[in-house]
TISE-751080 format. One line per 4 residues: number of its first residue (from 0); their letters; for each residue x, y, z of N, C-alpha, C. Coordinates in Angstrom, 2 decimals, always signed. Atoms other than C-alpha are relative to their C-alpha. Layout:
TISE-751080
NUM) a) X/Y/Z/X/Y/Z/X/Y/Z; ...
This chain:
TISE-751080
0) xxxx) +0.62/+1.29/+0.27/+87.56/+75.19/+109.01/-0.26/-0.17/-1.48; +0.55/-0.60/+1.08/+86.07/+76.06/+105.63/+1.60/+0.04/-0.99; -1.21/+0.64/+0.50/+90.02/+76.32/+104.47/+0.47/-1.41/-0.32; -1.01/+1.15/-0.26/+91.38/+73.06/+105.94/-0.69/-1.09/-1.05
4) xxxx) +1.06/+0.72/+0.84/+87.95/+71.30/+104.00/+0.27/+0.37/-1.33; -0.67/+0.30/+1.42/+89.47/+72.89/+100.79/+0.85/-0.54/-0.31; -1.52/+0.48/+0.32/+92.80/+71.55/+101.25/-0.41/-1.27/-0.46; +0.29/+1.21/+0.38/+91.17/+68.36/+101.82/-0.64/-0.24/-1.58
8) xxxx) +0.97/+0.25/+1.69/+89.12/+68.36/+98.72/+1.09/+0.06/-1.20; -0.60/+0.18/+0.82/+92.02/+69.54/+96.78/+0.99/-1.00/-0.07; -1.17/+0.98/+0.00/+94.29/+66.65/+98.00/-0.94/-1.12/-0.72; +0.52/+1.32/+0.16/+91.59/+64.23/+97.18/+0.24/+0.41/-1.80
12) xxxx) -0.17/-0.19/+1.44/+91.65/+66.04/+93.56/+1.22/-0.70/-0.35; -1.46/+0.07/+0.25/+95.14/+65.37/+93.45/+1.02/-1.12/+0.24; -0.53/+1.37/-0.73/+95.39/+61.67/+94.68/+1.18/-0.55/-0.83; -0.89/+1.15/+0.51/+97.06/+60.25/+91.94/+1.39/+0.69/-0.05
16) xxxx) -1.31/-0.28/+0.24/+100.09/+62.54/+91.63/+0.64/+0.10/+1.91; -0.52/-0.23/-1.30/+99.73/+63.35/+95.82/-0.09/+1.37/+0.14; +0.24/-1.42/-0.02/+99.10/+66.53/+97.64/+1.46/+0.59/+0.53; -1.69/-0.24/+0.01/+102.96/+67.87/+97.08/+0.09/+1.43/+0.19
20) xxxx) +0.19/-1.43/+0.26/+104.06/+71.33/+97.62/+0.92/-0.36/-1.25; -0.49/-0.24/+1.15/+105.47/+72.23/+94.41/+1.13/+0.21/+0.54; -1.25/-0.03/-0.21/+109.40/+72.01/+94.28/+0.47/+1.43/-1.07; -0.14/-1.20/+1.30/+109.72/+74.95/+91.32/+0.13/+1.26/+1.04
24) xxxx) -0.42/-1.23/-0.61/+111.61/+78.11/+92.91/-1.09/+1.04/+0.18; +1.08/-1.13/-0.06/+109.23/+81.12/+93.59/+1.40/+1.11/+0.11; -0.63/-1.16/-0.23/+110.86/+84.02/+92.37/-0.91/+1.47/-0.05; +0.99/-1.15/-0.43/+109.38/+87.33/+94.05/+0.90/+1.50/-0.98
28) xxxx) -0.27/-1.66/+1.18/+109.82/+90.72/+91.50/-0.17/+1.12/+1.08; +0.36/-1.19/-0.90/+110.43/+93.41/+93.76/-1.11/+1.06/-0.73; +0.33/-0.63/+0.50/+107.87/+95.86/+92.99/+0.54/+1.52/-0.13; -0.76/-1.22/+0.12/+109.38/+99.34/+91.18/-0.99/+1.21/+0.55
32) xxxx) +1.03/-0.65/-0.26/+107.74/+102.45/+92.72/-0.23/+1.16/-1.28; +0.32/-1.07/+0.99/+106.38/+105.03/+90.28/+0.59/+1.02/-0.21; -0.99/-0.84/+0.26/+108.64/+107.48/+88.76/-0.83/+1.35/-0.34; +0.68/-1.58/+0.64/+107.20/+111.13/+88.70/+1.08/+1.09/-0.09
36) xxxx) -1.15/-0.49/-0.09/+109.67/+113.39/+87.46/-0.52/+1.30/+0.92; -0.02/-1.11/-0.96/+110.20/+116.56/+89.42/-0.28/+1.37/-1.00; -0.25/-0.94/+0.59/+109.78/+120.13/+88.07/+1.57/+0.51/+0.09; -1.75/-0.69/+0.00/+112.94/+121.99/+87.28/+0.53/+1.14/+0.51
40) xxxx) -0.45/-1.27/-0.74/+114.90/+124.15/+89.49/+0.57/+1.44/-0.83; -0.10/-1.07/+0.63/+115.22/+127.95/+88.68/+1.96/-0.14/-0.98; -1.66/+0.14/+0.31/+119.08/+126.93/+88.20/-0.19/-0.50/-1.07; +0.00/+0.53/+1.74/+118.10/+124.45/+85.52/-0.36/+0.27/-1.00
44) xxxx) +0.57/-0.85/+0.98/+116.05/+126.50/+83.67/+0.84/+0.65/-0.71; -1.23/-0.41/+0.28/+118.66/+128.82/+83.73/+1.04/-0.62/-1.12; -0.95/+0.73/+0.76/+121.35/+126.43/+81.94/-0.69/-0.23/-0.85; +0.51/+0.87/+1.23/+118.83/+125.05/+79.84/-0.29/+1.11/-0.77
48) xxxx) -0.14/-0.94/+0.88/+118.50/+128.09/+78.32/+1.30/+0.80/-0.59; -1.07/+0.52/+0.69/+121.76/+128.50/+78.14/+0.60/-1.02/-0.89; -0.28/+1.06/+1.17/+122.23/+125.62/+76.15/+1.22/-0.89/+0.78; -1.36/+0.72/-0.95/+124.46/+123.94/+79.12/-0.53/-0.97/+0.46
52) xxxx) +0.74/+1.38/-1.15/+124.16/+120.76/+81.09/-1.12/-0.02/+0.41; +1.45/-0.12/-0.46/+121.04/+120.21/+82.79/-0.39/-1.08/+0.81; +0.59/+0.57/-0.35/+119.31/+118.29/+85.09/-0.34/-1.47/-0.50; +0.55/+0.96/+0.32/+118.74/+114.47/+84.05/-1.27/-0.95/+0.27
56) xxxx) +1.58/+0.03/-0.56/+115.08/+113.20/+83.98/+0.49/-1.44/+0.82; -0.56/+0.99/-0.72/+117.20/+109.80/+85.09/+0.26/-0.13/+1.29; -0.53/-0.63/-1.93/+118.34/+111.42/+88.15/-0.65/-0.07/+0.98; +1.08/-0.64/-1.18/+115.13/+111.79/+89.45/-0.01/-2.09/+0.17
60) xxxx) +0.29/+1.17/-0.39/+114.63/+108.48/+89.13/+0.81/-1.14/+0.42; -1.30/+0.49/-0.37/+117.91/+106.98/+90.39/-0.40/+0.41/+1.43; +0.35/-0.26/-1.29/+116.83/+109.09/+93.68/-1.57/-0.51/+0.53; +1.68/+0.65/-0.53/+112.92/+107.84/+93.90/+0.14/-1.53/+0.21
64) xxxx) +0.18/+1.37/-0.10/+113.52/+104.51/+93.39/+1.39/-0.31/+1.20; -0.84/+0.16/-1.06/+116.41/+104.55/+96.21/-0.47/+0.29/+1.43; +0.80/-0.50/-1.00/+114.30/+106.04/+98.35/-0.83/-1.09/+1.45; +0.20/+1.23/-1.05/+113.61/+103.69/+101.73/-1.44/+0.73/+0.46
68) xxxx) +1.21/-0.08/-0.29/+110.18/+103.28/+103.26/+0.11/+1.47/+1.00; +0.31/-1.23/-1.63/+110.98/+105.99/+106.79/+0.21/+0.94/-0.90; +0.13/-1.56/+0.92/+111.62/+108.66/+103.80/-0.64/+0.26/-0.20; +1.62/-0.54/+0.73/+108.05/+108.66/+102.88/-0.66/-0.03/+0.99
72) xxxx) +0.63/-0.08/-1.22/+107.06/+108.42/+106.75/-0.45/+1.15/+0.96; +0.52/-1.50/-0.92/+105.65/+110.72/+109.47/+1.79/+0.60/+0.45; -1.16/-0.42/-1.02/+109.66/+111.34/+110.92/+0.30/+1.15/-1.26; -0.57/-1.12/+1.73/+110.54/+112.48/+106.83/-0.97/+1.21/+0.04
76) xxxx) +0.71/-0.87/-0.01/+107.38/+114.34/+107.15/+0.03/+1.30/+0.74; +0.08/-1.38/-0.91/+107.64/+116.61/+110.06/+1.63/+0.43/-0.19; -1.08/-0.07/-0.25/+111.46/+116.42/+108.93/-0.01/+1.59/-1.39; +0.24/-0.54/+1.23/+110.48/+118.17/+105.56/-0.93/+1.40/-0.22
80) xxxx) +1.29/-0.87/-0.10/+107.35/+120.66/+106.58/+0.53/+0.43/-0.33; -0.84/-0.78/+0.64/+109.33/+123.55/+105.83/-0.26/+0.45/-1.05; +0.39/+0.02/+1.17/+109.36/+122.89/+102.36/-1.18/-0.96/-1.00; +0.76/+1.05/+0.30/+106.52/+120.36/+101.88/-0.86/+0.56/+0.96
84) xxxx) +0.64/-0.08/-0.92/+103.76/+121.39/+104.22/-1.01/-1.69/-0.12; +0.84/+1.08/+0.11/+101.36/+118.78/+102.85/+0.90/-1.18/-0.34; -0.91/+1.71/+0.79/+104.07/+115.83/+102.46/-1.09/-1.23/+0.76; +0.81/+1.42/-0.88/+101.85/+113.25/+105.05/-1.13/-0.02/-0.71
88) xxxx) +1.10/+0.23/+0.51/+99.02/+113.98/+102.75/+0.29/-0.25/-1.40; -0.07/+0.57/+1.02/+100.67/+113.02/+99.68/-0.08/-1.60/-0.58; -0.49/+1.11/-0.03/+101.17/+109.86/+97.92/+0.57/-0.18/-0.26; -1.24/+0.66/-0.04/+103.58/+107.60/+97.33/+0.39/+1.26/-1.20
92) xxxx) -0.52/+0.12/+1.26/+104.55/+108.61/+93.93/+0.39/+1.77/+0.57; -0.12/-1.19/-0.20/+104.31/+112.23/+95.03/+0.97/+0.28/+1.28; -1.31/-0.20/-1.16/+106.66/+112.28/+98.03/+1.19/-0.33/-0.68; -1.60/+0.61/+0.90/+109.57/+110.52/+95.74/-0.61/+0.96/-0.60
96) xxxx) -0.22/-1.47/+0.32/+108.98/+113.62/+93.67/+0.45/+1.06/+0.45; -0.54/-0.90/-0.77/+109.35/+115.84/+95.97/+1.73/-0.15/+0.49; -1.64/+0.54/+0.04/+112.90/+114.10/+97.01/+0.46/+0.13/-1.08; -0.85/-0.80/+0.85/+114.07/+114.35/+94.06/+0.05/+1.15/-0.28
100) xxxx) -0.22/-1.63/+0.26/+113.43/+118.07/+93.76/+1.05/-0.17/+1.13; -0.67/-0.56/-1.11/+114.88/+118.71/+97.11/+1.68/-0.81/-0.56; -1.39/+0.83/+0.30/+118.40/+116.25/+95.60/+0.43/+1.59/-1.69; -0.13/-0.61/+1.34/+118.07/+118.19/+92.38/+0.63/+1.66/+0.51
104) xxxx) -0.39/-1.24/-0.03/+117.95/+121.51/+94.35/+1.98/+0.19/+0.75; -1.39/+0.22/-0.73/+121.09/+120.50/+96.70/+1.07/-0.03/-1.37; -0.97/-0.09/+1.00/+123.05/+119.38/+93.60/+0.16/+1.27/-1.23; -0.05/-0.78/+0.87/+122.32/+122.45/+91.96/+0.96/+1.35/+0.63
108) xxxx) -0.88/-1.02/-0.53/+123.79/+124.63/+94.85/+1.24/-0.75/+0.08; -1.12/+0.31/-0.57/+126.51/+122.26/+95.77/+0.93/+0.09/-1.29; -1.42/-0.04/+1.96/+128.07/+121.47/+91.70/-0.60/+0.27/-1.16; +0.69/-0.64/+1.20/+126.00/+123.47/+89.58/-0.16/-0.90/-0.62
112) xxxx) +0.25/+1.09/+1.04/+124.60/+120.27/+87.92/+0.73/-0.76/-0.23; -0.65/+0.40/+0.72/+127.66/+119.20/+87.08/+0.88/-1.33/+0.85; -0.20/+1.89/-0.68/+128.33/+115.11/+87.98/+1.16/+0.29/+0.36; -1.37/+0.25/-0.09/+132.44/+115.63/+87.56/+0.18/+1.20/+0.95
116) xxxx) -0.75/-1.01/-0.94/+132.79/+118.64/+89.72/+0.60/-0.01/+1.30; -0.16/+0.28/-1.43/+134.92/+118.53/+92.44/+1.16/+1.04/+0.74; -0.20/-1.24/-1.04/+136.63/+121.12/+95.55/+0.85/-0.62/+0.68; -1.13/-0.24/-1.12/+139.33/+121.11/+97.89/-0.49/+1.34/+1.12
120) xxxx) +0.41/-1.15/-1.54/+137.73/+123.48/+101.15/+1.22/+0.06/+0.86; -1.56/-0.32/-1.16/+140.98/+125.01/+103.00/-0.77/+0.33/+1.40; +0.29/-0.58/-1.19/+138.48/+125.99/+105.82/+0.43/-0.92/+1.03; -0.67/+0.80/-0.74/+139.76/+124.10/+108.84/-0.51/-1.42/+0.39
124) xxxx) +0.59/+0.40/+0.02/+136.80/+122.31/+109.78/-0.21/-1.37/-1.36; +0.54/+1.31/+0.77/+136.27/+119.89/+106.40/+1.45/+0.43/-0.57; -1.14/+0.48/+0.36/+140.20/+120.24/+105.62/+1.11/-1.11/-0.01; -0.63/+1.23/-0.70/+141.06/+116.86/+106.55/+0.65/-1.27/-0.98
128) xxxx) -0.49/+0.49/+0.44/+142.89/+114.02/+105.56/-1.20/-1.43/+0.04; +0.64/+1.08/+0.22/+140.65/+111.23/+103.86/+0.56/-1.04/+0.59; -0.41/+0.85/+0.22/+140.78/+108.13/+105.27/+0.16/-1.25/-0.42; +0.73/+0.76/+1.37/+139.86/+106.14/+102.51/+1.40/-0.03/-1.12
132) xxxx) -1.01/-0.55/+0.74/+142.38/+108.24/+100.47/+1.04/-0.07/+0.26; -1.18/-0.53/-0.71/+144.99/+109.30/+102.92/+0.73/+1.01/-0.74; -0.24/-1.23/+0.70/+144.96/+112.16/+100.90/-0.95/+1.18/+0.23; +1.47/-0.82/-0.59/+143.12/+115.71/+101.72/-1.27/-0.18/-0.80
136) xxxx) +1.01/+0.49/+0.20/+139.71/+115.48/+101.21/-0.70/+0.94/-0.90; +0.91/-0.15/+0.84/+138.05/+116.14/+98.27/-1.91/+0.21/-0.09; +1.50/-0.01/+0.61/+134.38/+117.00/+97.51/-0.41/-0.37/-1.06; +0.29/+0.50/+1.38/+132.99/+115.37/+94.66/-1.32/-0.65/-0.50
140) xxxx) +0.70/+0.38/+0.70/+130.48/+114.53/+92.02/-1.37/+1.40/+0.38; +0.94/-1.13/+0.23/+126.58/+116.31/+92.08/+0.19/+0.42/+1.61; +0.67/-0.96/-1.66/+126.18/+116.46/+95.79/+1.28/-0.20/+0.88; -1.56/-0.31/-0.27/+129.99/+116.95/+96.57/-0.09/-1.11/+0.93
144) xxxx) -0.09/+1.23/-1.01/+130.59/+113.36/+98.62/+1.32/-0.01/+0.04; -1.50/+0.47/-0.54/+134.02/+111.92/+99.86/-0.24/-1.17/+0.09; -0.51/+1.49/+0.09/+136.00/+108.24/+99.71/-0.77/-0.08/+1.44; +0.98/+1.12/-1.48/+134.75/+107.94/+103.65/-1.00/+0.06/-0.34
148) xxxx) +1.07/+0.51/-0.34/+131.70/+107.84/+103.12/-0.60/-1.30/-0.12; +0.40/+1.20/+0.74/+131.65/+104.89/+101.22/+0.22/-0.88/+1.56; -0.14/+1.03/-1.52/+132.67/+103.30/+105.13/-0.95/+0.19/+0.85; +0.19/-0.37/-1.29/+130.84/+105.52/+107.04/-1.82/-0.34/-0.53
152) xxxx) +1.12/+0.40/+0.51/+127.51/+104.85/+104.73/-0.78/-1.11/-0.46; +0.31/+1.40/+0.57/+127.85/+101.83/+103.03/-0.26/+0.77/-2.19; +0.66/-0.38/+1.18/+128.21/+103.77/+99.59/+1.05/-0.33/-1.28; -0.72/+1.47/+1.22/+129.35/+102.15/+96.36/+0.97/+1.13/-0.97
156) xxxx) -1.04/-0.53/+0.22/+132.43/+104.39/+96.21/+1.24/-1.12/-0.06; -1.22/+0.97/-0.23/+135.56/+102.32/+95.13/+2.01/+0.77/-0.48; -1.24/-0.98/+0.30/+138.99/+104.34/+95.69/+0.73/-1.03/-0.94; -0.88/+0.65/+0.68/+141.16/+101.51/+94.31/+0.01/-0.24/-1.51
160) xxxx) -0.36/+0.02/+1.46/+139.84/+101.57/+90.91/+0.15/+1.18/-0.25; +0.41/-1.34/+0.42/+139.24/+105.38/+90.91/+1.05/+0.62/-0.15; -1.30/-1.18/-0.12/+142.75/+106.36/+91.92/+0.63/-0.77/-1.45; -0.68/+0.23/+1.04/+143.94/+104.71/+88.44/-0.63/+1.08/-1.48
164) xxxx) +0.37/-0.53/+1.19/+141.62/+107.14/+86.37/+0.39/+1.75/+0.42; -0.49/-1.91/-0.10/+142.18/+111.18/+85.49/-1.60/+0.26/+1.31; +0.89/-0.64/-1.16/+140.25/+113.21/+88.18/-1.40/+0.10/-0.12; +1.24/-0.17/+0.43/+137.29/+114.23/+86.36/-0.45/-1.11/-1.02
168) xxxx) +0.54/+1.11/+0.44/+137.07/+111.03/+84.70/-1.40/-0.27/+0.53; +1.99/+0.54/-0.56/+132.78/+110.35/+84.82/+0.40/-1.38/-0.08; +0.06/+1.48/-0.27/+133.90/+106.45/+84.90/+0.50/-0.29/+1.52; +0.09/+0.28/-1.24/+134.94/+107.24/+88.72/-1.10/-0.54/+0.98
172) xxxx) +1.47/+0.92/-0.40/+132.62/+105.12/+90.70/-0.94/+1.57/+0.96; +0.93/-1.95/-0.81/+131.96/+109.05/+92.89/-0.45/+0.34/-0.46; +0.38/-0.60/+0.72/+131.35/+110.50/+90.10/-1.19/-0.27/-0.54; +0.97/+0.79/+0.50/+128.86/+108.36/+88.46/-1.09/+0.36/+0.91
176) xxxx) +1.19/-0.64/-0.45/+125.69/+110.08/+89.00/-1.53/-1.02/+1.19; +0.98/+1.36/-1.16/+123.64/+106.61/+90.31/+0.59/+0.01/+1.24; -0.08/+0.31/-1.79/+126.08/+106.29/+93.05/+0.36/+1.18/+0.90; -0.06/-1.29/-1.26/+126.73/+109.81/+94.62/-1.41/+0.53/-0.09
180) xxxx) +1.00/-0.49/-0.59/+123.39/+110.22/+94.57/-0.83/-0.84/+1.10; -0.08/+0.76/-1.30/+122.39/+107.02/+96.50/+0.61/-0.14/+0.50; -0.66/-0.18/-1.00/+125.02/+107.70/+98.33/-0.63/+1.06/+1.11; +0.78/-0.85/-0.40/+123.06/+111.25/+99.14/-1.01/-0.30/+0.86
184) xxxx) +1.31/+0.42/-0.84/+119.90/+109.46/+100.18/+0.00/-0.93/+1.46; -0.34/+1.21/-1.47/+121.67/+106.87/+102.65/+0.63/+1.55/+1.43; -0.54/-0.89/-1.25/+123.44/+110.22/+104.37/-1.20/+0.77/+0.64; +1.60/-0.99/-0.29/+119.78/+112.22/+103.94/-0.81/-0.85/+1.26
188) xxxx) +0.52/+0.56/-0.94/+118.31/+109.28/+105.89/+0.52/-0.17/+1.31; -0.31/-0.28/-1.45/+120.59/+109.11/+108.62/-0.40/+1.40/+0.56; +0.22/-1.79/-0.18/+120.35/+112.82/+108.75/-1.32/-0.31/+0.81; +1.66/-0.01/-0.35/+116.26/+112.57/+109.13/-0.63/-0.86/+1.32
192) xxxx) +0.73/+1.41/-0.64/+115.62/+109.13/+110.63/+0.88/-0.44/+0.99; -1.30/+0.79/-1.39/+118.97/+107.90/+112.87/+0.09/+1.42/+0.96; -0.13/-1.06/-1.00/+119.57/+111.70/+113.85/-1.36/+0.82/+0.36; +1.15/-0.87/-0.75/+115.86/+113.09/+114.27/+0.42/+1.24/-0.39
196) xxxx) -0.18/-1.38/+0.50/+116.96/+116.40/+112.30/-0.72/+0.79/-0.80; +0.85/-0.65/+1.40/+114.90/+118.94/+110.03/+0.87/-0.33/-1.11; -0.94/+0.46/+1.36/+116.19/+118.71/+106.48/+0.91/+1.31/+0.51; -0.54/-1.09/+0.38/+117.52/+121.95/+107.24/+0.65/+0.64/+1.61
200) xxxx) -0.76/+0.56/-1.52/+120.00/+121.65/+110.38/+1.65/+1.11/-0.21; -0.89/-0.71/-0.03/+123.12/+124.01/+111.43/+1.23/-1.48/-0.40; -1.36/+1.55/+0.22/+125.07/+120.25/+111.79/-0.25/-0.54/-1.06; +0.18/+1.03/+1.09/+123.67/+119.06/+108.51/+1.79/-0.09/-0.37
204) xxxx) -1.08/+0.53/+0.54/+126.27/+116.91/+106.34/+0.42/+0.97/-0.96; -0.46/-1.03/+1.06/+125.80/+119.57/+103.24/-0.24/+1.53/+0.28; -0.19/-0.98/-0.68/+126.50/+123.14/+103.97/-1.40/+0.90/-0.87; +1.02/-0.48/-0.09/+123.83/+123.85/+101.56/-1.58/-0.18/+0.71
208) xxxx) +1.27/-0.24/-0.79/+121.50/+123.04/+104.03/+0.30/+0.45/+1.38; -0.50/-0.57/-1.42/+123.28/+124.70/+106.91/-0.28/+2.09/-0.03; +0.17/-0.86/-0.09/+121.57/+127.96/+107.64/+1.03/+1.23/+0.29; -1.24/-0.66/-0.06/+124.04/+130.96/+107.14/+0.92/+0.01/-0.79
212) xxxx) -1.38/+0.33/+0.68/+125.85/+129.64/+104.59/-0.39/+0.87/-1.58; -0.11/-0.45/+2.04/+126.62/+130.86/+100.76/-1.00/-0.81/-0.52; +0.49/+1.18/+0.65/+125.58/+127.40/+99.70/-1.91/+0.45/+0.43; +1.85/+0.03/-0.75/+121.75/+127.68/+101.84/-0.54/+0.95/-0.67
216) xxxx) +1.23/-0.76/+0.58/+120.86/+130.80/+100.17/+0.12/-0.36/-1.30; +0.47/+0.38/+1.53/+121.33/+129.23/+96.62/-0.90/-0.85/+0.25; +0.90/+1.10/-0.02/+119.59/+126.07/+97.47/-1.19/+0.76/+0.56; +1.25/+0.09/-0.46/+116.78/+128.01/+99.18/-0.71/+0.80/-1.41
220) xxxx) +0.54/-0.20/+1.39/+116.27/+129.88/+95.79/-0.50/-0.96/-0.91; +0.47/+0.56/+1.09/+115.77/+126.80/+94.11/-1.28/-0.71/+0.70; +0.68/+0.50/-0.75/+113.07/+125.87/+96.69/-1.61/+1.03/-0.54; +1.28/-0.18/+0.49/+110.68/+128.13/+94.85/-0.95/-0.44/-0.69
224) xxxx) +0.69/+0.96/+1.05/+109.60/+125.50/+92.25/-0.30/-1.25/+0.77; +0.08/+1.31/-0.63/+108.88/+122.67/+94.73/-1.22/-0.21/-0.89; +1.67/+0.91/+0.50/+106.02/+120.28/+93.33/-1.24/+1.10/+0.80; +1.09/-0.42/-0.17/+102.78/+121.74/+93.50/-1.00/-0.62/+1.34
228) xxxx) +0.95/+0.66/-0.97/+101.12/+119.14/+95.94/+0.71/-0.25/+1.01; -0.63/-0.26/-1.39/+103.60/+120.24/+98.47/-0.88/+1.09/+0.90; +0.76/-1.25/-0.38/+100.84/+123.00/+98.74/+0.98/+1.30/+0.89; -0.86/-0.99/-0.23/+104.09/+125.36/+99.81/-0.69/+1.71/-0.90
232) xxxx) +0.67/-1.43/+0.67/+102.81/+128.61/+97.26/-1.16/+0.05/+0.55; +1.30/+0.06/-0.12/+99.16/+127.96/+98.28/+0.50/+0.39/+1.86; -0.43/-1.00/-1.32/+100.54/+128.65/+102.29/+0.54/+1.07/-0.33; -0.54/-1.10/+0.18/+102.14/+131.43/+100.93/-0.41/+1.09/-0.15
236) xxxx) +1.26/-1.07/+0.62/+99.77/+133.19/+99.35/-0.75/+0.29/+1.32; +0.87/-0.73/-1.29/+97.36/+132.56/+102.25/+0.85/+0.96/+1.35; -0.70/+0.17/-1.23/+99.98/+133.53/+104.90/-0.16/+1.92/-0.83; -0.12/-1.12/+0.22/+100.44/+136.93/+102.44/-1.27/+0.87/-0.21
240) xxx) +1.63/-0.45/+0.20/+96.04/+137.37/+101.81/-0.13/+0.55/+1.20; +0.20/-0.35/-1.51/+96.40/+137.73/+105.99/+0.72/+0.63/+0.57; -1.12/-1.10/-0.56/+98.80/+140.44/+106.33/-1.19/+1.24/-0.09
């Protein structure tokens, strides 16, 4: 009531022009979420003391800000315990941290950092004939992806310009660190949210998260530096005070 009596009042304000809705576009600014970079995996340290490639603080934030609402939800949560115990008690800004570690650590086992790197697997299983390509199937960029996915994901892979450049060309749209990594997060979410899987699954998509593998025990090495307000060391400790 108390509303409708302001409207009125403001139409009467407003007699002589008329109580109009305004014709002037409304344009809405998505809001950006907060970028916290990640700590750096034992791997990057590594290189960076080497004086080699490294980790990009960009990266992190190419993966946070890609990041969809059910990634920061209870399904991501109990998907993640593991390595996050406290993820449902974080916040925003601090869960997209944590994702990017966990992207950072994958791309560190899958292409040692390195955006242009890419594999041919003779094992029988992922020896197949792209069909995107119609050529065998490649692994490529940080978190080793393939031409299908770009069908099977929706990911902003484009063979037709790519097959005109050299292989390790970084102007391949795979390669290009923005889109094989949101490419990463669209497969991570099916993974989590369409299939109901831990991050850390015998059927996962990347073998470094397939228990048993070469790849799993690098990536679980780099799982010692997770963010702090994953409270992961702090269970650790207590879990080792009670032995």
């Amino acid at each position: 009531m108390a509303r409708w009596l302001w409207l009125v009042g403001l139409c009467g304000t407003l007699a002589v022009t008329g109580c109009k809705r305004s014709r002037e576009p409304v344009v809405l600014v998505p809001t950006q979420p907060t970028v916290k970079l990640a700590p750096p995996t034992p791997f990057d340290e590594k290189k960076a003391e080497l004086g080699e490639a490294t980790w990009q603080p960009e990266w992190d934030a190419v993966v946070e800000k890609a990041l969809p609402a059910d990634m920061l939800g209870a399904r991501a949560a109990r998907a993640v315990r593991r390595y996050c115990p406290r993820f449902a008690e974080e916040t925003e800004a601090q869960k997209r941290e944590f994702w990017a570690y966990i992207f950072q650590g994958m791309a560190a086992a899958e292409a040692g950092l390195n955006p242009t790197s890419d594999v041919r697997h003779l094992e029988a299983a992922v020896d197949t004939i792209d069909p995107v390509t119609h050529r065998p199937s490649r692994q490529e960029g940080l978190l080793q992806l393939k031409y299908e996915d770009a069908e099977r994901y929706g990911c902003e892979f484009d063979w037709e310009t790519d097959r005109r450049l050299p292989g390790k060309d970084p102007e391949r749209t795979i390669l290009r660190p923005e889109n094989n990594l949101e490419c990463g997060v669209k497969i991570m979410e099916n993974q989590i949210i369409a299939q109901r899987k831990p991050l850390v699954s015998r059927t996962s998509y990347w073998a470094t998260l397939q228990p048993g593998t070469e790849g799993f025990r690098v990536f679980a090495k780099q799982m010692v530096n997770v963010p702090a307000s994953c409270g992961l060391r702090e269970r650790r400790g207590t879990e080792i005070a009670s032995r």
